[in-house]
N, C-alpha and C positions, 0 to 999 in steps of 0.2 A: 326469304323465309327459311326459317329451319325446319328439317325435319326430322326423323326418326332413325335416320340412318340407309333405311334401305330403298330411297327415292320415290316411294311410293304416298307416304303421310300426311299430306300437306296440311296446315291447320290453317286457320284465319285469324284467330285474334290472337291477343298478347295473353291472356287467359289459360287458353289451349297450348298456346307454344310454350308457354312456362312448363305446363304439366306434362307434353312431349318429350322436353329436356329433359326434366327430373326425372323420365323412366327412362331415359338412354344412358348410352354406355360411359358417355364422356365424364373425364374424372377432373374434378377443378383444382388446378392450381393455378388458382388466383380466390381475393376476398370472396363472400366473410368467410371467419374463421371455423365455421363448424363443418365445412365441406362435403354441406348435404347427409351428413354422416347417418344411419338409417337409426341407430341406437339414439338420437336424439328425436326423429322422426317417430320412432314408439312411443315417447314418451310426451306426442304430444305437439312439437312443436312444426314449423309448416316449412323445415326445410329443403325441404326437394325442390320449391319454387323461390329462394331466396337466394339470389344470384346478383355478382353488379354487372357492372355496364360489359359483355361481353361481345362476340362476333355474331351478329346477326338479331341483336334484340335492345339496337338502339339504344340512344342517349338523350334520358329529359329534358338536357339543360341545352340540347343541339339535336333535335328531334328531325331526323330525314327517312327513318324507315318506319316499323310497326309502331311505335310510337304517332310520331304524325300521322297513322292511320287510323288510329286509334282516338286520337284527337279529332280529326276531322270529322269521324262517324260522330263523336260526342255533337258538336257541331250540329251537323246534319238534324240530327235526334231531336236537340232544343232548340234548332232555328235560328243559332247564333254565325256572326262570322267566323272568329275563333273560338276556339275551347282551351285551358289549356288544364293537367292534372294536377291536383295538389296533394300533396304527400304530408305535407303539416299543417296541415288540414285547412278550413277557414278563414283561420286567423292570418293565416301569410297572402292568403287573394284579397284580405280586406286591404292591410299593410301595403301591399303593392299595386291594386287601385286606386286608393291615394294616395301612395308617393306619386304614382305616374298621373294625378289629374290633379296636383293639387301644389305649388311651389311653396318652397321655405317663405315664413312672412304671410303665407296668405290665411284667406280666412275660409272654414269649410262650414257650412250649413250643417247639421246634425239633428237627427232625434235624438230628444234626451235619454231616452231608453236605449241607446244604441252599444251594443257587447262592447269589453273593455278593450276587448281588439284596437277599436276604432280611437280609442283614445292614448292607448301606445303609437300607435300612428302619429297623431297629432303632436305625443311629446318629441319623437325620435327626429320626425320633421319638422319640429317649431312651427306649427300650422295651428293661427288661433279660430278657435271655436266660438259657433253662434248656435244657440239651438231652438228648436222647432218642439213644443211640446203636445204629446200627446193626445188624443180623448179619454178621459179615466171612467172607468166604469165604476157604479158605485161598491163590486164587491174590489174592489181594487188593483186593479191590471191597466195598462195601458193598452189603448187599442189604436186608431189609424191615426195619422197625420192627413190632415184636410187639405185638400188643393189650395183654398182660401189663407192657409195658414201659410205655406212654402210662399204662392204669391206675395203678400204682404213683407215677407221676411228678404225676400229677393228687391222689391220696391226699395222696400228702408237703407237697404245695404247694399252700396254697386260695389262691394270691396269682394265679396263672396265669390270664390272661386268656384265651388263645386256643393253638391247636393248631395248627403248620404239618410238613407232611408232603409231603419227596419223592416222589410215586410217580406212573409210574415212575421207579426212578433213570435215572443215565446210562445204568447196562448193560440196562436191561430190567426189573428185581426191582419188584416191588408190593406193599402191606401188602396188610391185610384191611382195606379203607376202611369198608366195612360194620361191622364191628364195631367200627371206633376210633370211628367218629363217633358209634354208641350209646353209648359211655363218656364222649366230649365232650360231647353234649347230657345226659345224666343229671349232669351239669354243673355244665350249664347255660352250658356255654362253645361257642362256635366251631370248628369244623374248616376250614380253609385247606389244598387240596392244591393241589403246584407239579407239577400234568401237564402240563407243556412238552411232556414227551418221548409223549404222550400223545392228542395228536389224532385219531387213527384210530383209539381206543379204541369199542368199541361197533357196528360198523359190520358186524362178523361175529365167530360162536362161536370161530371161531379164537385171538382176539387177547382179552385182558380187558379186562373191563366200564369201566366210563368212570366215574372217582369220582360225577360228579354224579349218576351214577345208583344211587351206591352210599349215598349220604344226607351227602356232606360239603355244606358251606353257600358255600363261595367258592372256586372250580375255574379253573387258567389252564391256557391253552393254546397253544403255539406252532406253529399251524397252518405255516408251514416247516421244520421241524423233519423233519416223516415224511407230511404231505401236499404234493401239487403249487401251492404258493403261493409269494411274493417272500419271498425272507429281509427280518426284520422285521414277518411282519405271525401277530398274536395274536387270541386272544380270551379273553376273559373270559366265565365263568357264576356264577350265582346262582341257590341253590336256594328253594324255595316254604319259608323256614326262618324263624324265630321270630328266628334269631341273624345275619340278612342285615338291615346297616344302608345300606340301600340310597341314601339320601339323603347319608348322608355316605362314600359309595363313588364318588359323580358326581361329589361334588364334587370328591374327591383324584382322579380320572378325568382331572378338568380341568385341573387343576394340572400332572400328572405326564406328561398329553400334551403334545405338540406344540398351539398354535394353529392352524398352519396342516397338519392332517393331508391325507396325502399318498393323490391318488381312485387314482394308479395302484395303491398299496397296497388300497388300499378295494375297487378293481375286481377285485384276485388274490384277494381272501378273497370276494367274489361269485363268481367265475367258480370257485374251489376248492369254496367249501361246494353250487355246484348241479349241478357234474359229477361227482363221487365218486359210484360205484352199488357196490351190495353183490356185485356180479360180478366187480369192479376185485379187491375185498380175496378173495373165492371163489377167484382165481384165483395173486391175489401170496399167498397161505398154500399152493395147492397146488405151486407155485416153492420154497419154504423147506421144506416136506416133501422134496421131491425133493433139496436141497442138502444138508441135515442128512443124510438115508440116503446119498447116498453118501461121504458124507466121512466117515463109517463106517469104511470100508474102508482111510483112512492110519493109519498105524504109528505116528508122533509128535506129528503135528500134528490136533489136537485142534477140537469146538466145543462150548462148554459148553451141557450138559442134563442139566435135572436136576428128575425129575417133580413133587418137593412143592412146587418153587416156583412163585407166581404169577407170569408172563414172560412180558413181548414178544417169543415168537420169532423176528421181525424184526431184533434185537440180535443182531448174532455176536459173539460173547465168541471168541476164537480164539487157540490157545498150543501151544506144544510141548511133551508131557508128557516128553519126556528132559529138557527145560529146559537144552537146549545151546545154544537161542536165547532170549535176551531178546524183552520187549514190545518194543524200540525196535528192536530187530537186526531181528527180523519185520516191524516196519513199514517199515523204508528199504529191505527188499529187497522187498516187494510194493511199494514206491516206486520204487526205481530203477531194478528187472531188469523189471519188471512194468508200469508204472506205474498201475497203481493205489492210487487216493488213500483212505487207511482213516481213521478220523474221529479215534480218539487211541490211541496207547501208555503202556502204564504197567507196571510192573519187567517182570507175567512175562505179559500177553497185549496185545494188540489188541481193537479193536473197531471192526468193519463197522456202517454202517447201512446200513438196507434200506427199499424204500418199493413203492407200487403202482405205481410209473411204473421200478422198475427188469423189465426185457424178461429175457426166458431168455437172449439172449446175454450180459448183465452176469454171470450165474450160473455160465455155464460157462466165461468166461474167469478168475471167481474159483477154480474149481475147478479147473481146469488147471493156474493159478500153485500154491494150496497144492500138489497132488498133485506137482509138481515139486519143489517145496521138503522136503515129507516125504520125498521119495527120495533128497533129499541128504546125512540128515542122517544123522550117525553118531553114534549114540546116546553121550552124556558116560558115563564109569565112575561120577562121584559128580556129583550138582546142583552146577552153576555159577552159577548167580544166588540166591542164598540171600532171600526176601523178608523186608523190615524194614517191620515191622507199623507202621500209622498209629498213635499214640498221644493218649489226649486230655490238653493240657497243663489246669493249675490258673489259673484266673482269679482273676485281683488286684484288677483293677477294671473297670466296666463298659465294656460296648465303648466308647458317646458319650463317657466322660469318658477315655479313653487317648489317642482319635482327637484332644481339643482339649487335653492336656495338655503341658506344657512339657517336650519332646525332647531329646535329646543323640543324635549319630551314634557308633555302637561296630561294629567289626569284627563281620561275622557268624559268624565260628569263636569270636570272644571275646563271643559273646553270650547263653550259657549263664548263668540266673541272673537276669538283666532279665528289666523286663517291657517285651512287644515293644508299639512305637504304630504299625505297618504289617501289614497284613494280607499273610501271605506261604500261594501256592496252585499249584493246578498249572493250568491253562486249557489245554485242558479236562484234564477236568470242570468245574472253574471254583467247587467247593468247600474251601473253607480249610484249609493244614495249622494255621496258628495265627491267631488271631483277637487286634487289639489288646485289648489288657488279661491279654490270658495270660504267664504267665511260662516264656520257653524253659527246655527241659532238655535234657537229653545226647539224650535218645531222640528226641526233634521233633528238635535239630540234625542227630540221626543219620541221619533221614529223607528231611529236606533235601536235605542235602550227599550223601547217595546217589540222589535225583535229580536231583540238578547231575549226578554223574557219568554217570548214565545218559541226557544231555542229554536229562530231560523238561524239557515246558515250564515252568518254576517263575518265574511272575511277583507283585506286588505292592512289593515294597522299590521307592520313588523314586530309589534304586541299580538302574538297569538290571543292573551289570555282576554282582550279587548281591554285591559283595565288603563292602557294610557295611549296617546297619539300625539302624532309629530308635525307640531305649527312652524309657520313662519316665528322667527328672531322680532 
């Protein structure tokens, strides 16, 4: 442990010993380049604690001091065997959960809905995909994958290597983790759940249980996401499992991280995993109680609840049941009349996120904006936004082999019929309407081109402007 210089200091976590450093004497000659310099520190930026790999504060990528201490508490906390930090957030624990559960040639079981992560994956590794669809709600979100569905999907196909599962989704919706992952180990195969959205899972009855403890074998987490930590910084768990290949999880750990991980990241997942108390979340669920009850009381404007589901009620699902506003109309006018910033629109609602560092006055000034907005609206005679249902298109070939196949550029109104080689999505969510090797049809164009209209985000085509995409020859 480091300390302070004058043997008296000692700190405990990697947090504290960051901040110890930064007020001592010691002058760095070694990386980064701005050596802590305090005229940069005015201005702003968090360099007294951004330091690499030096003497006494441990190495990520060969973790034997505060680091693995650090780790292990993580561990401890969620109940997993290992923990390990991510620094590139998410997306590298999904990447390196399946390389390490999932061999070149095989095939991974997926929700459709599953972040694009998951399907970089799939290309990088030549690992063909099968997917598990949905339950769609009718304002249109994806909510759980049913035990009955994985079942069935595992039955059909003994080729399936491994099991990956959103939960939660975007909006909140959780399977029965418990139960898939008895179906996946009777097996004999893997569960991989993508709880990004999922970190404060566990931490109170409020909120549900936290896959790892539900019996899945490889659990990610995007500790900025829904706790107080630096966007970008993750974790990773591994359960005490038969189907945890731990050895070759490090190694794609290694691979898939950065070399040079970043301590002020390091520091925000120390200082995030050892302040969080079970009073923080006690008190942000009696907040969301009191915000749900009274929004009760508007006339149009809506928040979704709904008892069978498993939910993060943290999620605000939020929509005008006259449906005289759109998802996007709702979100620019809590945008521009309001300014508050809501996380994504899609046809017919919004979605708020919420966390333990939002105070009662965040609540109430959300409440005031809706309750002004339901007061304005004057209910439509017939639905104005009619939803066009996500469809799933037919696969022609595998994703790897569309992603490196020989291209032609075709209008996207004329692209009905092809098979697409760009992945085309909405961000956020940041799960694919079409995935390369699928072939568009009327109803994917249809879907599209009504969220062009409805200026949701629709990125992927190397066409910014969406006006053409890249098929198979």
């Amino acid at each position: 442990m480091f300390d302070k210089g004058n043997g008296t200091q000692k700190v405990n976590t990697l947090f504290e010993q960051l901040k110890a450093y930064g007020e001592s004497d010691y002058y760095p000659f070694h990386m980064p380049g701005h050596k802590r310099n305090q005229k940069l520190a005015a201005q702003g930026l968090p360099v007294s604690i951004d330091i690499t790999e030096i003497s006494g504060f441990d190495n990520l990528h060969h973790a034997e001091g505060i680091i693995k201490e650090e780790q292990a508490f993580a561990a401890k906390l969620y109940g997993a065997k290992k923990s390990y930090f991510l620094v590139n957030g998410s997306t590298c624990g999904i990447l390196s959960a399946i390389s390490a559960a999932v061999s070149e040639g095989e095939t991974l079981l997926i929700a459709r809905n599953c972040h694009k992560s998951v399907y970089h994956a799939a290309y990088l590794r030549k690992i063909k995909l099968e997917y598990l669809m949905p339950e769609m709600d009718p304002l249109g979100f994806p909510k759980a994958i049913t035990k009955e569905a994985v079942s069935k999907a595992l039955d059909e196909n003994a080729d399936i290597g491994a099991v990956l599962i959103t939960s939660p989704t975007y909006e909140g919706f959780c399977s029965d983790i418990t139960a898939i992952a008895r179906i996946c180990h009777s097996k004999q195969i893997p569960l991989i759940i993508d709880e990004a959205h999922g970190a404060h899972f566990g931490f109170d009855e409020h909120f549900p249980k936290s896959a790892i403890s539900c019996g899945a074998d490889y659990v990610i987490q995007s500790l900025h996401k829904t706790l107080p930590s630096l966007t970008q910084t993750a974790i990773l768990h591994t359960a005490d499992s038969l189907f945890v290949r731990a050895e070759k999880l490090e190694r794609f750990l290694a691979i898939y991280q950065t070399s040079s991980p970043s301590y002020v990241f390091m520091g925000s997942i120390s200082n995030c995993l050892h302040s969080i108390q079970k009073k923080d979340f006690t008190r942000y669920a009696q907040r969301l109680s009191s915000f749900y009850q009274a929004c009760q009381t508007f006339r149009f404007i809506k928040l979704y609840e709904e008892e069978k589901d498993i939910k993060d009620v943290g999620k605000l699902i939020i929509y005008d049941c006259s449906e005289t506003l759109s998802g996007p109309q709702l979100f620019e006018i809590l945008r521009e009349q309001y300014h508050l910033e809501l996380e994504l629109s899609m046809q017919k609602y919004v979605l708020g996120m919420t966390s333990i560092c939002d105070e009662e006055q965040a609540f109430t000034r959300l409440f005031d904006a809706l309750k002004q907005i339901d007061e304005s609206i004057e209910a439509a005679s017939s639905p104005k936004n009619n939803l066009i249902a996500l469809p799933l298109p037919k696969k022609q070939l595998e994703l790897y082999e569309a992603m490196d196949t020989n291209a032609k550029t075709v209008a996207l109104d004329d692209s009905v019929g092809e098979v697409i080689c760009e992945y085309i999505y909405l961000y956020p969510p940041g799960y694919p309407v079409i995935v390369p090797g699928e072939r568009m049809d009327e109803a994917i164009l249809g879907y599209i081109m009504n969220s062009i209209k409805l200026d949701m985000n629709v990125q992927g085509p190397a066409d910014t402007s969406l006006q053409t995409v890249k098929v198979a020859r």
